[in-house]
Structures are given as C-alpha cells and as structure tokens.
N, C-alpha and C positions, 0 to 999 in steps of 0.2 A: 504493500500500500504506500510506504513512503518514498519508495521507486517512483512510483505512477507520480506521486504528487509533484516530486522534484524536476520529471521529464515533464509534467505540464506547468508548472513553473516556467521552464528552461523555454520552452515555445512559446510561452505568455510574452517572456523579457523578449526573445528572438521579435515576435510580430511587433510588440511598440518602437523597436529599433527600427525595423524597417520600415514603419507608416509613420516616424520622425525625419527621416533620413530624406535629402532634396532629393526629389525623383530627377532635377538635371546636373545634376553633379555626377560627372563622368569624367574618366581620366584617357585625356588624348594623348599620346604618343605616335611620333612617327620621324620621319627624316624630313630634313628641310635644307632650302636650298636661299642665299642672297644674292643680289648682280646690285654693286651701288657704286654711284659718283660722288664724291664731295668736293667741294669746290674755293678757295677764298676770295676770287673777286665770279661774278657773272654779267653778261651781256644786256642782260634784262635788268636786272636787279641792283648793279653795281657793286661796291663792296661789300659783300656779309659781314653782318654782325659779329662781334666776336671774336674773329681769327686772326691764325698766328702762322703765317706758312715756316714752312722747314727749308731750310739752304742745304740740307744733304750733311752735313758737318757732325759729327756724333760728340755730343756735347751735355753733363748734366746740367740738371738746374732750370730748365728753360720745357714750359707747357705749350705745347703744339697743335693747335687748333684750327680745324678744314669744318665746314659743313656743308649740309644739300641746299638747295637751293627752298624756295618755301611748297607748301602741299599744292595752291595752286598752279605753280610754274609750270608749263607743258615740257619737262626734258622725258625723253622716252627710255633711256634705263630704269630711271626712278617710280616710272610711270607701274612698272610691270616688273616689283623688284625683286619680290620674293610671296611663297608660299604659305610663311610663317606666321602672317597675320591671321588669316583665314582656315590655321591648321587642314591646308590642304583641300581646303574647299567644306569643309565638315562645320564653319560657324553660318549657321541661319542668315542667308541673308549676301552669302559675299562669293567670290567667284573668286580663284585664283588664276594669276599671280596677282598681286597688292599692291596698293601703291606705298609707298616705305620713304621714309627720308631723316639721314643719321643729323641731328640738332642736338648736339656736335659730334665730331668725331675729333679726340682728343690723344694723345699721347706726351708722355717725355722720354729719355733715354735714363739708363741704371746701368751701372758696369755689376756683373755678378758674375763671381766666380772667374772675374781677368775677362769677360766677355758682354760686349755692350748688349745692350738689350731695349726693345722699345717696352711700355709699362702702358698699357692704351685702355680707352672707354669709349663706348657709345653709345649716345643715349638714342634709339630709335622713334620718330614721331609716326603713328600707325595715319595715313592722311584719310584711306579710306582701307576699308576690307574685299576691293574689287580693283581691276585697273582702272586706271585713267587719271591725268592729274584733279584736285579738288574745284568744284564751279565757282566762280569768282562769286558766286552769291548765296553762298554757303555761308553763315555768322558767325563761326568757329574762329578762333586764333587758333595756330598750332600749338600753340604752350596747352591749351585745353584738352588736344586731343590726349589719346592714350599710347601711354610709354613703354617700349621693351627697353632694358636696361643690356648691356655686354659691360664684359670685363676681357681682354687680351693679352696675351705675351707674345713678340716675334723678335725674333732678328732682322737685319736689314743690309744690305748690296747696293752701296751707289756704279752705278753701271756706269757712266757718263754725267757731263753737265746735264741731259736732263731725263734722265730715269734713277729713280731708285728705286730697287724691288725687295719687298720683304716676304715672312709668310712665318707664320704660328699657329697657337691653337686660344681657342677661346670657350668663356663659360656664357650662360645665359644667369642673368640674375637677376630674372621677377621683370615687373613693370609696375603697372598701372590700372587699375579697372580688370579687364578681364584675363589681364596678363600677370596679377599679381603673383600668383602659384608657379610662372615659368620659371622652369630648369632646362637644362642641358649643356651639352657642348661638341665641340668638333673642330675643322680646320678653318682658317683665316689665310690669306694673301691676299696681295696687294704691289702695286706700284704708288707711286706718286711722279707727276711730270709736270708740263706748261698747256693747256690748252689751247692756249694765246698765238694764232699760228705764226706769230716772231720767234716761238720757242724761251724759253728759260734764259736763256742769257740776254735776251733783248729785255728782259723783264725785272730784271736788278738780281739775278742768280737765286731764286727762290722756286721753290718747285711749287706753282700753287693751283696745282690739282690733282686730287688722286682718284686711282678705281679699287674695289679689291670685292672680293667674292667668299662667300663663307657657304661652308658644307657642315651637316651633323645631324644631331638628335635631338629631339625637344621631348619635353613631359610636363605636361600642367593637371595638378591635379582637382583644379578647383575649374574648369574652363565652365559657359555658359551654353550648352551644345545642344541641340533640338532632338 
C-alpha cells in the first residue's frame, strides 16, 4: 500500500511539473554560419561612430575599433549575413539568412606566452530576423534592437601595406531579448584592408576595412520557438 501511495505521489509531483513548465521553451541547437563587413569610414554615411582603424603595427595598449554600417544601409553582405538570428529558419516569423551588423567590432593586441595575440569582441545588432536591409520607416534605433554578444582570440599576418589576415576561434556569450540563453562557439577569420579604391597607403596607412567569416555551434536554451 505505501508503494502504490508513493508511485502516485511521484506522478502527482511529475504532472504539476509538466503543466508548470512553458510549453515554448525548447532548446535549439545547430551549426551556424557569418559572412560580415565592418567598416571605419562609409560612402553613404561618412565616418562611423566610434572607430579606431588599425595601421597593421602589433602594438599593446591601444583598442581597435571597425563597425557595420547602420541596419538600414543597403550593403549586401550584411544584408544576408548569417543564419544565427533566425536559428536556421526555426524562429516564427523570419527566413534565413538575417540581416546582422557587428556595432562594434573591437579588439586590442596581448603578447602571451612570447606570442602577440589579438583579444576581440563583438557586439552583434540582430537588424531584422529575414534578409534585407531595415525600411527607412521603421522607428527602431539600432541600440534598441537585440544583441548577440562574441568574445574572440586570433593571431594575425600582415601580408603587405594593405592586407592583414588573421583567424581564431571564438565563444558566443548570451545577448539580449531572445538571445539571452546563447552559447556556443567555433572558428573566426578574417582580413582587414582599404576599401577606398586608392588603397591603404593613399589613405594615411590605416587599414580601415575588414571582412571575416565565422563557423560553429550554437545552443540556447531559453529561445522563443513556435
């Protein structure tokens, strides 16, 4: 008798757990992919906010600052950047690829271990969860939108006056709204160069544009998923 009582106990506790428990709280995992530009002056927009281009020079002490250009600007990398927003097409509502844009993309250098090292962050502005840049009549600022956060480590190759190529690996770490729960991690590369078609040394020896591409895994275990 005190068997039976205990295994209906045990089912009692089991069922309030489960009609407590959010029925869209699901845990996404999958592999994802980035394609982005950052930028410190633009065409359109003129100087960005903020930035600190890199002259190639491995140097510490000195924070180094690139970013995208803003969610409405029409550049088409940024436009279709990655899968990561949209967990692959699985958030209600949004179609992959996404439109992404790193506000900022930061690093300095660290010598560790006799070996220089870049020490980088980027904070991701989600623009939308579909391609396309944002409608100019949208009322959104991008500081409002929602944040993926990175943390990276690489090395770096200055090639010439104006490539430098690097490539590491990096963490995912949380965001914002529906990205607060994001984890993962994987590879990072990158260059940096002149868009400017004078090139880099027409430009005061500053590299002030880079691309770089990022590969890995993600897991959120809080996402909001239909």
């Amino acid at each position: 008798m005190y068997r039976r009582m205990i295994v209906a106990a045990a089912t009692l506790a089991l069922a309030a757990l489960c009609a407590t428990a959010p029925a869209h709280a699901r845990t996404a995992r999958g592999e994802f992919s980035v394609i982005e530009m950052v930028h410190t002056q633009n065409s359109s927009f003129g100087n960005l906010p903020g930035v600190n281009a890199w002259d190639g020079v491995k140097r510490a002490g000195t924070l180094y600052r690139y970013r995208g250009i803003p969610c409405t600007g029409n550049a088409p990398v940024n436009n279709i950047a990655s899968d990561l927003p949209s967990y692959g097409g699985r958030v209600p509502g949004s179609r992959a690829p996404s439109s992404l844009r790193a506000h900022p993309f930061s690093f300095d250098l660290r010598k560790r271990n006799g070996r220089w090292q870049m020490r980088g962050r980027i904070t991701f502005t989600v623009c939308q969860v579909k391609p396309g840049p944002v409608p100019e009549s949208d009322p959104r600022r991008d500081e409002d939108r929602e944040k993926i956060l990175v943390t990276f480590r690489a090395r770096s190759s200055r090639v010439n006056a104006e490539v430098v190529n690097w490539s590491g690996r990096f963490r995912l770490r949380g965001g914002t709204g529906r990205y607060e729960g994001l984890s993962g991690s994987g590879d990072i590369a990158g260059y940096f160069f002149c868009f400017n078609p004078r090139g880099c040394r027409a430009t005061g020896g500053n590299y002030l544009d880079g691309q770089f591409v990022m590969h890995g895994t993600y897991a959120d275990r809080s996402p909001l998923l239909g």
